[in-house]
C-alpha positions in Angstrom: 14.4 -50.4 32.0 11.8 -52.0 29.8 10.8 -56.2 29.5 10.5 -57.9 26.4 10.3 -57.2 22.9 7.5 -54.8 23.2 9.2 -53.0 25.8 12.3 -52.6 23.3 9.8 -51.4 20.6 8.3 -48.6 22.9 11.8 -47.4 23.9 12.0 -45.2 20.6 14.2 -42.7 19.6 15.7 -40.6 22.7 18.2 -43.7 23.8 21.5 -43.9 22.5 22.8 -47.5 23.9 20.1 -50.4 24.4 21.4 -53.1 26.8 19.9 -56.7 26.0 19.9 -58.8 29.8 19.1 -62.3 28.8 21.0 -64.6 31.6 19.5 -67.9 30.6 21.0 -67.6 28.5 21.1 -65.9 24.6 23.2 -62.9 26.4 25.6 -65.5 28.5 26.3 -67.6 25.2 26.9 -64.5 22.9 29.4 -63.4 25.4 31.2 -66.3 25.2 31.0 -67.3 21.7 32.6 -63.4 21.3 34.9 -63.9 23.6 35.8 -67.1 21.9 36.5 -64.3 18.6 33.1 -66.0 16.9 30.9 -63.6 15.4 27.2 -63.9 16.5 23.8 -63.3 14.1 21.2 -62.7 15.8 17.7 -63.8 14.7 14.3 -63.7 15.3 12.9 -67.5 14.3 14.1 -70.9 14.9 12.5 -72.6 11.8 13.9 -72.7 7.8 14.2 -69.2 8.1 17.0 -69.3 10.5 19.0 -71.8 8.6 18.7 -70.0 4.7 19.6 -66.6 6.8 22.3 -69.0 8.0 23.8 -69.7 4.5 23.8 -67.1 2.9 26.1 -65.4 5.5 28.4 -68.7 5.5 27.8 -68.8 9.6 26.9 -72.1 11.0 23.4 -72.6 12.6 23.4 -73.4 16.2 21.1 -76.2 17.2 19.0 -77.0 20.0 20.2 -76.7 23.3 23.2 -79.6 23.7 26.9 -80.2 22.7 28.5 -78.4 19.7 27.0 -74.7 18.3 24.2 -74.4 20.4 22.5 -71.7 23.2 24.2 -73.7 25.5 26.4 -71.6 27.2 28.7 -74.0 28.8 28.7 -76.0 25.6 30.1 -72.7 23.7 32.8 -72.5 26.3 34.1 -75.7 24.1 33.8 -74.8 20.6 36.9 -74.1 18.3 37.2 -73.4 14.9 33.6 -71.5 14.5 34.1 -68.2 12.7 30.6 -67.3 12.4 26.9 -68.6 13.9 23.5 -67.6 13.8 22.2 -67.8 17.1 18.2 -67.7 17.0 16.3 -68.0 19.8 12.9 -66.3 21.0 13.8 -63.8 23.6 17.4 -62.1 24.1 18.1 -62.7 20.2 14.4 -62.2 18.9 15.0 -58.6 20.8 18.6 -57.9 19.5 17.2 -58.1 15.5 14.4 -55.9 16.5 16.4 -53.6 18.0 19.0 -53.5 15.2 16.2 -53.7 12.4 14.8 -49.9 14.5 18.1 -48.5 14.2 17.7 -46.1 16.6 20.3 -47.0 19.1 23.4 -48.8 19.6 22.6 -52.7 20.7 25.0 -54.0 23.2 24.9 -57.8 24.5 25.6 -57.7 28.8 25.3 -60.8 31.3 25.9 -61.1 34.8 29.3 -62.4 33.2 30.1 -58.9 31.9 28.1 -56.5 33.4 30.6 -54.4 34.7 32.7 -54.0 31.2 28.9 -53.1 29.5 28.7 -50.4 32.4 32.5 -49.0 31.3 31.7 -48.9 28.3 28.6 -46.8 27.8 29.7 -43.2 27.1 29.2 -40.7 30.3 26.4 -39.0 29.7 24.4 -41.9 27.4 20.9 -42.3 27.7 20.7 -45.9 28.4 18.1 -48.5 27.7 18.6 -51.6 29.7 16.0 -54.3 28.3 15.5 -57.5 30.1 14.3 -60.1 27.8 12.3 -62.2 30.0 10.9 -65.9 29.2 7.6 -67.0 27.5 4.5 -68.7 28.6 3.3 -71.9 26.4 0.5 -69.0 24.9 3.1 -66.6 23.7 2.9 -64.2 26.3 5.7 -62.6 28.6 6.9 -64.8 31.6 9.3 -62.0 33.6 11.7 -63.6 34.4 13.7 -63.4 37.9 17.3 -64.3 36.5 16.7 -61.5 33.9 15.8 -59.2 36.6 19.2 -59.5 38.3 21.2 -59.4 35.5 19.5 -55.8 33.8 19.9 -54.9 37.6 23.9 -56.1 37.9 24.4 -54.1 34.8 22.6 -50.9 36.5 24.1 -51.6 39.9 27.6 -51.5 38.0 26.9 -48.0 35.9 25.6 -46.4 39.1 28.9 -47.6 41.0 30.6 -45.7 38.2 28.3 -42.2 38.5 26.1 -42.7 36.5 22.5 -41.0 38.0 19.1 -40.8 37.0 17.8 -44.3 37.1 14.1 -44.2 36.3 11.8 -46.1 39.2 11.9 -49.6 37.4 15.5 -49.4 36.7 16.4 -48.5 40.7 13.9 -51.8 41.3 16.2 -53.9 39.1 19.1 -52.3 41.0 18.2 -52.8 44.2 17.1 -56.4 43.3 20.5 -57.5 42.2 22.4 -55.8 45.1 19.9 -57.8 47.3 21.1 -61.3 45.9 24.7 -60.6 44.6 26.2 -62.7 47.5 24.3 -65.7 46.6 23.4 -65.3 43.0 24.9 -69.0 42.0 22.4 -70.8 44.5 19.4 -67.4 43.9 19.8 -68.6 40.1 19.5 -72.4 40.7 16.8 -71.9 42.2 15.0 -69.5 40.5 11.7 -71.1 38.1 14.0 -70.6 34.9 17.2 -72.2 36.8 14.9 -75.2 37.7 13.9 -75.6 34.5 17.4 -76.0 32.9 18.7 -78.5 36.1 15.7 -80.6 35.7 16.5 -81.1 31.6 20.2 -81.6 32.6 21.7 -78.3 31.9 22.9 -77.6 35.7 26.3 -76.4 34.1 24.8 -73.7 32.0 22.9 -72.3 34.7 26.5 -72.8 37.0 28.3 -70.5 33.9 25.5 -68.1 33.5 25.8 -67.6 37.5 29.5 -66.0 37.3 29.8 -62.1 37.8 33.0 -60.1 36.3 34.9 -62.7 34.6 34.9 -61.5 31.2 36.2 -57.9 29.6 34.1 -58.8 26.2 31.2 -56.0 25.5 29.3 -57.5 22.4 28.0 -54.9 20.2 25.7 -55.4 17.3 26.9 -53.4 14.3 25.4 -54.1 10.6 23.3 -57.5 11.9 26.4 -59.1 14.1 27.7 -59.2 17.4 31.3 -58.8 17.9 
């Protein structure tokens, strides 16, 4: 288990499947845009960049967090008629494109949403990379985040339920951190500095959706720059 985009750069060569855990909420929102059949970009910067890369892949740009296209995750559980977006945002999909632009493993999207169809998934015997993406502080630097604990430790908790051993010593932390909350993870995740953050600006709902465990069968994988 490794945080942020560094710790997705240092995880090299020797892992075949790298999990992306990014609850509030790139890896809750690409769940359900893919579950909604909409094929997700990920990328790296929010500015002009984000909306030429947008073009010239005929995908629509989501916007800032709010109604519509957007990282809003409850938001995306409304949208029809979207083929294609490019969802940027500074964490979970700033970690996807670096992980896809390495190449060295396969890049799979999970969320407390889905953890348990990520965990079927993985091949027995994989060596698995679960990266929690983590927030930032205002100077850039890595804010670990709680929420993103649980949900790289929901997806853990779920392959170990299936036999799968040899968790390193931060991953059977993560573990153990989930199992500790799992029967209160909607009030855990309000609560939590992150959660706070998003009720305060009037997102309550997409820290509700975010909160759900096992509801969806979806296992976004990133193949040639896009999730589906």
């Amino acid at each position: 288990m490794e945080w942020g985009p560094t710790g997705a750069s240092a995880i090299g060569s020797d892992v075949d499947v790298a999990v992306v855990v990014d609850v509030l909420s790139f890896t809750t929102t690409l769940t359900i845009a893919v579950e909604r059949g909409i094929r997700v970009h990920p990328f790296r910067w929010k500015d002009e960049r984000a909306a030429a890369y947008a073009v010239e892949r005929d995908a629509v740009l989501a916007g800032p967090r709010g109604p519509g296209v957007s990282l809003s995750s409850a938001a995306m559980l409304e949208v029809t008629g979207v083929e294609r977006i490019v969802l940027p945002s500074p964490n979970g999909s700033a970690i996807s494109y670096g992980l896809a632009a390495a190449g060295a493993a396969t890049v799979v999207g999970a969320s407390l949403r889905n953890r348990t169809a990520v965990a079927r998934w993985v091949p027995p015997g994989a060596r698995v990379a679960v990266v929690a993406a983590g927030e930032r502080w205002p100077d850039g630097s890595l804010r670990p985040a709680v929420e993103d604990l649980w949900g790289a430790g929901a997806v853990l908790a779920a392959l170990v339920d299936l036999g799968h051993t040899g968790l390193s010593p931060e991953a059977r932390v993560a573990e153990q951190a989930f199992r500790a909350v799992a029967g209160r993870l909607p009030t855990e995740l309000r609560e939590c500095a992150s959660g706070r953050e998003l009720v305060d600006a009037g997102f309550g709902p997409d820290v509700d959706v975010a909160a759900t465990i096992d509801v969806s069968e979806v296992v976004p994988v990133l193949r040639g720059g896009v999730f589906s």
